[in-house]
Steps between C-alpha positions, in 0.01 A plus 500: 500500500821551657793612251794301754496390841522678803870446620572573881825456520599799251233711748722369798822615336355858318390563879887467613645675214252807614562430816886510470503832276248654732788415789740706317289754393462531852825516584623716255212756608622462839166393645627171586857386615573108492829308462573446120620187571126395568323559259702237237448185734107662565463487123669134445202342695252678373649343145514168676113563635386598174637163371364259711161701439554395160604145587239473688215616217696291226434243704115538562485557146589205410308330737166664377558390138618119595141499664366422814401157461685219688431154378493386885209769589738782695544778365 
């Protein structure tokens, strides 16, 4: 038995946080030069992909527990 669910979105949006230290890390190591005006924006939509992956799974959540059954046979 599972103890919660499995959320993707906060998988989506731990992935850009990592992603966005590992930037500066980078950076600060000087491995890796990018503008630091980037990164921000870069990080926004990851934040706004990470929410519609949670839209989206809210949403076939809670079309799973309505059930599948139409009363005019589609499903």
């Amino acid at each position: 038995m599972w103890r919660h669910d499995f959320e993707p979105g906060k998988v989506v949006v731990g992935l850009v946080l990592i992603g966005g230290c590992l930037a500066y890390l980078a950076a600060a190591g000087g491995w890796w030069h990018f503008p630091s005006y980037l990164l921000l924006p870069v990080m926004a939509v990851g934040f706004c992909v990470a929410g519609t992956v949670s839209s989206l799974v809210f949403a076939v959540r809670r079309h799973r527990a309505r059930g599948t059954d139409r009363p005019d046979g589609l499903s």
